[in-house]
N, C-alpha and C positions, 0 to 999 in steps of 0.2 A: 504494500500500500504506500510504502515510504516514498519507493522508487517511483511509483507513477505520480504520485504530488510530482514529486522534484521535476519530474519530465513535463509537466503539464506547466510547472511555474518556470520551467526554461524556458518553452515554450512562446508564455507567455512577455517573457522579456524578451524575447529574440536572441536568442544567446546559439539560436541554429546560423548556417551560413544559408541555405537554400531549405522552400519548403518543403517539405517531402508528399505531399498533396500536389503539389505542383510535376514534380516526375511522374508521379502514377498518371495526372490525366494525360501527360506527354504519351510514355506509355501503351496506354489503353487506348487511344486515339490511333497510335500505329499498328498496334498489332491483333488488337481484336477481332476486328472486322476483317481485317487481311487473313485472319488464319482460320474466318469459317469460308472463306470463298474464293481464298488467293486476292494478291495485291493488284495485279491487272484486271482483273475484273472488276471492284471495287473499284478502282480509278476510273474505269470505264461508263459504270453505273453512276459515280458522284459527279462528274463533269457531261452527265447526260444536259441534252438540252433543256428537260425540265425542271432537273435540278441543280444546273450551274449555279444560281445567282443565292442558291440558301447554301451551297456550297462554298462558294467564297467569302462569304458572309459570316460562317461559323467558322472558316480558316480563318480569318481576320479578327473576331472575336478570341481565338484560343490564341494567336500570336499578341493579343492586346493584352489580353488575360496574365500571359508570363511576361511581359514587358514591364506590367503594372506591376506584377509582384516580386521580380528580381532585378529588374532596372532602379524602377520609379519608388516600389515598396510602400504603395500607397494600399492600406487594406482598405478602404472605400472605393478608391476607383477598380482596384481587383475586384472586389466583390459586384460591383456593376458590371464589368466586364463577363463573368462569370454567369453572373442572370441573363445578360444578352447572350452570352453563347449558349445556355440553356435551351431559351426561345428560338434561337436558331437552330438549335439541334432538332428542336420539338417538331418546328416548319420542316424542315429535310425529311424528318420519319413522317408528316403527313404522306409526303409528296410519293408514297409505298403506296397508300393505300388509296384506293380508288375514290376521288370527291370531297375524300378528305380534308384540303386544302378550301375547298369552296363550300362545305361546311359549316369550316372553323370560320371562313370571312362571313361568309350570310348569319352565323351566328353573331361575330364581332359586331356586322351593322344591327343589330337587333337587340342587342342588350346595350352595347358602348357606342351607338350613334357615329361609330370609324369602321372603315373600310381597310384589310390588308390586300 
């Protein structure tokens, strides 16, 4: 019980150099999905035409994400970062599923008065 205090109040002072949350989503990000279906395909599938633009969108958000947390080391804009590549991830796994996407917008315009 000692050891996990102490490890949670390093932690908390930053007494780490890099987070270790932050390798795993690196990671997971590479090799997940690459080892249930191969890496070219997967490439093939994410830069399809109708998933390009959530596709580069959630690269950009996980490139912002670690910029924010090992550059800048700001834990509020990582954290925004983070929700946005969430929402991005969410958008990209619509775009699986048939209508999904147009769904989720005719629902947005009908509760939240916005259109995605």
């Amino acid at each position: 019980m000692k050891i996990l205090k102490a490890y949670a109040h390093s932690l908390l002072r930053r007494e780490y150099t890099h987070p270790p949350l932050v390798y795993f989503r690196v990671l997971f990000l590479c090799f997940c999905t690459a080892f249930l279906m191969g890496p070219e395909q997967q490439l093939r599938m994410m830069f399809d035409s109708v998933r390009v633009y959530a596709t580069v969108i959630y690269i950009g958000f996980v490139i912002l994400a670690l910029i924010c947390a090992l550059w800048i080391q700001s834990k509020i804009l990582t954290l925004l970062a983070i929700i946005c590549e969430i929402c991005a991830l969410i958008w990209y796994c619509l775009s699986y599923i048939p209508f999904a996407r147009r769904i989720v917008s005719d629902l947005m315009v009908r509760f939240c008065d916005t259109e995605l």
